[in-house]
C-alpha atoms as an extended CHARMM CRD file, in Angstrom:
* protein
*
       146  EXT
         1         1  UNK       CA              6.0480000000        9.7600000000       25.7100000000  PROA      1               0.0000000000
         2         2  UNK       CA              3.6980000000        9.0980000000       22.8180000000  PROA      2               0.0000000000
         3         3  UNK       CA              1.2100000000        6.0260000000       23.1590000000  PROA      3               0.0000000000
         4         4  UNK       CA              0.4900000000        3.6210000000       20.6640000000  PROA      4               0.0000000000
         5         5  UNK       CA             -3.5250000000        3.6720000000       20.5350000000  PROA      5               0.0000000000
         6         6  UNK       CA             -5.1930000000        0.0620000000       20.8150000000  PROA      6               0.0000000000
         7         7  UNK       CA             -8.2490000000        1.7080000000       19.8200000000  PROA      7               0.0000000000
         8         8  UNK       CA             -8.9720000000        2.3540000000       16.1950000000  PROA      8               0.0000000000
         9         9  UNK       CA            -11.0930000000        5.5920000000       16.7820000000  PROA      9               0.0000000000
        10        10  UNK       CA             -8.0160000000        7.0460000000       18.9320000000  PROA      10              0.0000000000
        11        11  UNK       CA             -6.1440000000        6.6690000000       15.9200000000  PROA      11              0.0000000000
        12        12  UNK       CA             -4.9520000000        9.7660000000       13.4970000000  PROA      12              0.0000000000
        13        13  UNK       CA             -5.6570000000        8.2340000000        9.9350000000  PROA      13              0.0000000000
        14        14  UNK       CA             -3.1050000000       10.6860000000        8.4450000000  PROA      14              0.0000000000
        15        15  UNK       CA             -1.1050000000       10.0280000000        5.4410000000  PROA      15              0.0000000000
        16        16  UNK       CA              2.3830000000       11.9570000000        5.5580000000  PROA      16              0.0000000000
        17        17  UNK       CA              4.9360000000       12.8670000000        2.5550000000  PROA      17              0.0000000000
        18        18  UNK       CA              7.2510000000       10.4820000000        3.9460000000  PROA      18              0.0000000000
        19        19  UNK       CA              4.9330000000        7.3120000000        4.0040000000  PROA      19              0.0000000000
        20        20  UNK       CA              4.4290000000        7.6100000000        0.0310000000  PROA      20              0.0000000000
        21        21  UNK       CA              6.9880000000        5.6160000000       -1.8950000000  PROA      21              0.0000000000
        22        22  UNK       CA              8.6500000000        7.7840000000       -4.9300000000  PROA      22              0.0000000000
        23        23  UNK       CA             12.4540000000        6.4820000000       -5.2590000000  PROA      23              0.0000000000
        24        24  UNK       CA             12.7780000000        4.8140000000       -8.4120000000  PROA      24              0.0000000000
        25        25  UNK       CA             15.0440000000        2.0740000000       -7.6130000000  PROA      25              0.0000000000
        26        26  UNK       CA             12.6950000000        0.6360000000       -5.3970000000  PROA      26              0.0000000000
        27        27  UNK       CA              9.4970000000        0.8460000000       -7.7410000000  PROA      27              0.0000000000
        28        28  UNK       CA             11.3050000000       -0.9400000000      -10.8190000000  PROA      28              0.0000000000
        29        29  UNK       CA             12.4950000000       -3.4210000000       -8.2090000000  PROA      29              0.0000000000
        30        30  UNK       CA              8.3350000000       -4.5280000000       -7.2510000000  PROA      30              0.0000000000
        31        31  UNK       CA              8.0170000000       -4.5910000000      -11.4640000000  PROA      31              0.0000000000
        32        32  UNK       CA             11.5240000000       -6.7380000000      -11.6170000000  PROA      32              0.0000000000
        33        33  UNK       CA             10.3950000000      -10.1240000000      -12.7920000000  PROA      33              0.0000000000
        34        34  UNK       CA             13.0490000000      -12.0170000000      -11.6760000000  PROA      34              0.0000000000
        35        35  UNK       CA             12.9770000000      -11.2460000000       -8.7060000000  PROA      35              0.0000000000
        36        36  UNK       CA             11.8750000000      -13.8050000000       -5.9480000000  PROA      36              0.0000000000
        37        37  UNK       CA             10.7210000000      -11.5540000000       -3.1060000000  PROA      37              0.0000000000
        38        38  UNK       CA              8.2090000000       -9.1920000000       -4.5160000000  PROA      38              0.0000000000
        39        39  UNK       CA              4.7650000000      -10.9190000000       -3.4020000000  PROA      39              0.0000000000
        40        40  UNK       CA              1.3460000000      -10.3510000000       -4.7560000000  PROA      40              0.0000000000
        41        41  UNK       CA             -2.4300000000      -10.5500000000       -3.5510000000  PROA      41              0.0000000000
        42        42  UNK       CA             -4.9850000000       -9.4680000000       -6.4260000000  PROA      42              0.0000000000
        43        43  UNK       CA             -8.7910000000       -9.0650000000       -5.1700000000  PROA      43              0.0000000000
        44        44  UNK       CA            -11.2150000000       -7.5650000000       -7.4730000000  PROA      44              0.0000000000
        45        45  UNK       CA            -10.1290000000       -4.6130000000       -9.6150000000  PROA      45              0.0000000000
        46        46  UNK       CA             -7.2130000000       -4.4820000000       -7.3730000000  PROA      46              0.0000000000
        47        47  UNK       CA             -3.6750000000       -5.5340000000       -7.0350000000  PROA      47              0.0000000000
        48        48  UNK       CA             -1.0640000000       -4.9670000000       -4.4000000000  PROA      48              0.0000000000
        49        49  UNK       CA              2.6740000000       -5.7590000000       -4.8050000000  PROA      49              0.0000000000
        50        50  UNK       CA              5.1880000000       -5.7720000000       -1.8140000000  PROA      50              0.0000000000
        51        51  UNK       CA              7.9920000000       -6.5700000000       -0.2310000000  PROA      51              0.0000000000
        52        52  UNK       CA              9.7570000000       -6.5270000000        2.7490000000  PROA      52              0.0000000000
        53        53  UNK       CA             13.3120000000       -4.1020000000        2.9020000000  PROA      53              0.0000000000
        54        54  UNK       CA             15.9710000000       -2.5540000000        5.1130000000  PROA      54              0.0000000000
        55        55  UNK       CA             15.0220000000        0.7350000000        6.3260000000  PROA      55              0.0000000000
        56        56  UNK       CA             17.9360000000        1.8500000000        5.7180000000  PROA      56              0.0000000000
        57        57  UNK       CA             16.7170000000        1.8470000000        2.0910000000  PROA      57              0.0000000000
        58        58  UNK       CA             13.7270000000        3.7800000000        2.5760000000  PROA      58              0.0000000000
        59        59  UNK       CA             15.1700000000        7.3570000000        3.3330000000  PROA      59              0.0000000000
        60        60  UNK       CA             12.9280000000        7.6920000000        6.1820000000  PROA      60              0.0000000000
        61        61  UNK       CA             12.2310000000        6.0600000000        9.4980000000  PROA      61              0.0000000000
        62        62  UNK       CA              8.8160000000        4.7880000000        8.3830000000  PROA      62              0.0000000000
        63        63  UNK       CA              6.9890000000        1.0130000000        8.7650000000  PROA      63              0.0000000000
        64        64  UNK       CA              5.6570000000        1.9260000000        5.0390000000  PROA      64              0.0000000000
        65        65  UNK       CA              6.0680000000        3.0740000000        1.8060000000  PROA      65              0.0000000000
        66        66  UNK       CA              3.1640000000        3.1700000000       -0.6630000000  PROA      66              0.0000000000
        67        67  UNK       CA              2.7290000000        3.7320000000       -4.2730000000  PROA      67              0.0000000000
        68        68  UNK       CA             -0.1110000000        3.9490000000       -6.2310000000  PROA      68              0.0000000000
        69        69  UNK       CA             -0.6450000000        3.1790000000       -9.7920000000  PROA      69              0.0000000000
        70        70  UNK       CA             -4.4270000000        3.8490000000      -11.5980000000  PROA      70              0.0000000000
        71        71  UNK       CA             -3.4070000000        1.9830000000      -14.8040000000  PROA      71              0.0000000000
        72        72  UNK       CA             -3.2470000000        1.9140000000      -18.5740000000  PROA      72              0.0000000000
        73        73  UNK       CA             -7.5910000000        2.0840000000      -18.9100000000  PROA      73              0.0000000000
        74        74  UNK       CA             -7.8690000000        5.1780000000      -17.2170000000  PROA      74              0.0000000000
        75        75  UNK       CA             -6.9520000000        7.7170000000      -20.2570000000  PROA      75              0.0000000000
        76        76  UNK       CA             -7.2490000000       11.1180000000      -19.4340000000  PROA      76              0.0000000000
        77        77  UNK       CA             -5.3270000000       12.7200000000      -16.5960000000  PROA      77              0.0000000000
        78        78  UNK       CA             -8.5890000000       13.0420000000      -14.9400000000  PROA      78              0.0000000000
        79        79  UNK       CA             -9.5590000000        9.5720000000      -14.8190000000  PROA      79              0.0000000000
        80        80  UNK       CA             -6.1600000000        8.8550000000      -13.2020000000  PROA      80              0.0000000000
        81        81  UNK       CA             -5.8840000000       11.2950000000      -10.8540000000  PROA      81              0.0000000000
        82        82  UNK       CA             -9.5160000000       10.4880000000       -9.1690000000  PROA      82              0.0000000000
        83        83  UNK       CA             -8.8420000000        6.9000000000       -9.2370000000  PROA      83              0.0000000000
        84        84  UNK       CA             -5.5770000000        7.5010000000       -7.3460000000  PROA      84              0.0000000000
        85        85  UNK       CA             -7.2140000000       10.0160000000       -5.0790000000  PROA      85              0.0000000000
        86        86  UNK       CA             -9.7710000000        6.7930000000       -4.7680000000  PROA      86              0.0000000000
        87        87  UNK       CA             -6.8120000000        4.6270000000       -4.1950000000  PROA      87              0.0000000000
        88        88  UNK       CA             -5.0950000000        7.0240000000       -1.5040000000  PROA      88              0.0000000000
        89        89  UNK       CA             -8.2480000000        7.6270000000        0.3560000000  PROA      89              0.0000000000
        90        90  UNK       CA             -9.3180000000        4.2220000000        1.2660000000  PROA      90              0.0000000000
        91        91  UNK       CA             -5.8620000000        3.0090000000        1.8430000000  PROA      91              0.0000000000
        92        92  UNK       CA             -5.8110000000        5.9970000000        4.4620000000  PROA      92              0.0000000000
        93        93  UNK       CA             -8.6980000000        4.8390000000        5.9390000000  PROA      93              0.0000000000
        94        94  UNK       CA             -7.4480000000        0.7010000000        6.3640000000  PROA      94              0.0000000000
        95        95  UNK       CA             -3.7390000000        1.7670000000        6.3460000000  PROA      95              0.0000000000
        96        96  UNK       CA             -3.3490000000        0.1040000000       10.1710000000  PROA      96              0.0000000000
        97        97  UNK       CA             -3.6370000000       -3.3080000000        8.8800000000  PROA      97              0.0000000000
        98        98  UNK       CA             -0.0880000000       -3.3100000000        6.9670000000  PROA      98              0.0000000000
        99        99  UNK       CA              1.6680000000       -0.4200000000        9.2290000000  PROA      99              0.0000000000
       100       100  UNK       CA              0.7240000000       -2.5470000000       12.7050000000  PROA      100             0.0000000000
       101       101  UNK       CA              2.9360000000       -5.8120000000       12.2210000000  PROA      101             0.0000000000
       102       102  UNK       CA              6.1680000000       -3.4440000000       10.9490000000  PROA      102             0.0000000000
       103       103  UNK       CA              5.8900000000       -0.8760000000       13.2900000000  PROA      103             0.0000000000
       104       104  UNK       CA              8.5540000000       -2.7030000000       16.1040000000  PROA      104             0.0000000000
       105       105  UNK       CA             10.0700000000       -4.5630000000       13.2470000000  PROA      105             0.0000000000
       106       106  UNK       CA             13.5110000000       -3.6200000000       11.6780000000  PROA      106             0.0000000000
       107       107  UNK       CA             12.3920000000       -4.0990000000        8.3490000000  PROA      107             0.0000000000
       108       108  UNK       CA             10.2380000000       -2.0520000000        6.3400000000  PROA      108             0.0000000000
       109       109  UNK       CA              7.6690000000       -3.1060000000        3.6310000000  PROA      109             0.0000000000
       110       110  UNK       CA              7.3130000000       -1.2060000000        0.3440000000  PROA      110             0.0000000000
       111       111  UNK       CA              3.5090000000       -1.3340000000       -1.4760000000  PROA      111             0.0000000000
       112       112  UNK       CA              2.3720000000       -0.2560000000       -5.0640000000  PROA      112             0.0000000000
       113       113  UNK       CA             -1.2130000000       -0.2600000000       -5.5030000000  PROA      113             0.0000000000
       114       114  UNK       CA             -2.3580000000       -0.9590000000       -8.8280000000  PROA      114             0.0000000000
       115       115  UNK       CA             -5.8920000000       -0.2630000000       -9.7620000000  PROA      115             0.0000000000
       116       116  UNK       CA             -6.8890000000       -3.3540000000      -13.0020000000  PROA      116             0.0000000000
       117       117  UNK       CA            -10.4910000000       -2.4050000000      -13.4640000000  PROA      117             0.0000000000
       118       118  UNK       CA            -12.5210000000        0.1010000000      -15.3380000000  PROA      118             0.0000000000
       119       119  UNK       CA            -12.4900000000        3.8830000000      -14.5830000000  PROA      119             0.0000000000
       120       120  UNK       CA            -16.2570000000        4.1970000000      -14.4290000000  PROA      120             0.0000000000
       121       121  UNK       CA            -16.2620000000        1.2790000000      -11.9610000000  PROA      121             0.0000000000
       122       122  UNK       CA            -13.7400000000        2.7070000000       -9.6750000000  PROA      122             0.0000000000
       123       123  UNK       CA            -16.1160000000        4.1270000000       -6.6830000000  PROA      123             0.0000000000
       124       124  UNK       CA            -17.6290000000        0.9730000000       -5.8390000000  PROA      124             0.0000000000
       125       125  UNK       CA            -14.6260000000       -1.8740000000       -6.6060000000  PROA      125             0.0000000000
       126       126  UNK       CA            -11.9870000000        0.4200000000       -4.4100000000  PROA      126             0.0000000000
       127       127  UNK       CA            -13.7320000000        0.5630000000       -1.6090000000  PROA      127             0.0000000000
       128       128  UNK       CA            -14.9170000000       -2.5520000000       -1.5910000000  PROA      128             0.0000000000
       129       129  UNK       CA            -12.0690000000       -4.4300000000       -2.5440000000  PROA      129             0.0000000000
       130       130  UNK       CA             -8.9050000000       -2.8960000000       -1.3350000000  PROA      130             0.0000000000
       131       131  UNK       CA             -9.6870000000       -3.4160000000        2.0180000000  PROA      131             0.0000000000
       132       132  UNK       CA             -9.8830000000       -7.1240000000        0.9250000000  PROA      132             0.0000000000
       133       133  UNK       CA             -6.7120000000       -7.1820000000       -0.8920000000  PROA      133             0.0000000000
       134       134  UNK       CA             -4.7990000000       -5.0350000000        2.3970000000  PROA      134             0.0000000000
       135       135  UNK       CA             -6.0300000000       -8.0750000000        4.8050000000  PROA      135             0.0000000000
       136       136  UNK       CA             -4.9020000000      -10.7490000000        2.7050000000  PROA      136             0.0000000000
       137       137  UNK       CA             -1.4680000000       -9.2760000000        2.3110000000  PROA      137             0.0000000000
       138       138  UNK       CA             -1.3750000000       -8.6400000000        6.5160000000  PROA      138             0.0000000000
       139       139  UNK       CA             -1.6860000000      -12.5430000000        6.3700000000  PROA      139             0.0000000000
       140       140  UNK       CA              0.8390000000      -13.4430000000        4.8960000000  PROA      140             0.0000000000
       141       141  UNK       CA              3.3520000000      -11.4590000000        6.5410000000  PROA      141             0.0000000000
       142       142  UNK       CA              1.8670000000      -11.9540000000       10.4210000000  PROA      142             0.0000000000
       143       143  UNK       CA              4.7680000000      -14.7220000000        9.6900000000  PROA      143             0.0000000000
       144       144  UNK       CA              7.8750000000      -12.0040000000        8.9940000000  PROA      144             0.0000000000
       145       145  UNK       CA              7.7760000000       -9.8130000000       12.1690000000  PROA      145             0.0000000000
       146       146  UNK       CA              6.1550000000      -12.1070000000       14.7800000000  PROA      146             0.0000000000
């Protein structure tokens, strides 16, 4: 049988195909204003939305989906794709903080990752502030899968 690792150097910081969140109908619903269950944490130059859903609704047998989004600043295709490459790497890095509390649960969580600051700033606010930003979202949902 396959172990869980307690230690975070045992761990494989892999991000697989079916941990990145591409159905539609689940994007527009974190964007869906009037909706009451799509929570937010903003740190920095970065912004996380989530929610908690059915598996079932995922596609996949996954803890986690996540999206990321490099916004409406960064111009050319460039621009976007590093800071999502940015985005993608340091969320690899940190991902245990939001997969550990769903990983027994029967829920899953969706994430989109939205990157607010300048494109020439984007090496030094990522790192430093998504990290932030995926610690204050694992607080408030130690709460949901206790």
């Amino acid at each position: 049988m396959f172990n869980v690792p307690d230690r975070v150097e045992q761990r494989r910081l892999t991000f697989p195909p079916s941990y990145r969140l591409k159905r539609r109908c689940l994007i527009r619903s974190l964007f869906d204003r009037t909706r009451n269950d799509v929570e937010t944490v903003a740190v920095g130059c970065t912004r996380l939305l989530y929610r908690v859903v059915d598996r079932d609704a995922l596609g996949h047998d996954v803890p986690l989906q996540v999206g990321f989004a490099p916004g409406p600043r960064a111009e050319s295709g460039v621009e976007r794709n590093r800071i999502r490459r940015l985005l993608r790497e340091v969320y690899r890095v940190h991902q245990y903080t939001l997969v550990d509390p769903f990983v027994c649960c029967p829920e899953a969580l969706i994430v989109m990752m939205l990157f607010r600051g300048a494109p020439t700033q984007a090496d030094d606010c990522i790192g430093r502030d998504l990290p932030r930003a995926l610690r204050r979202a694992a607080a408030s949902l130690d709460e949901h899968c206790a």
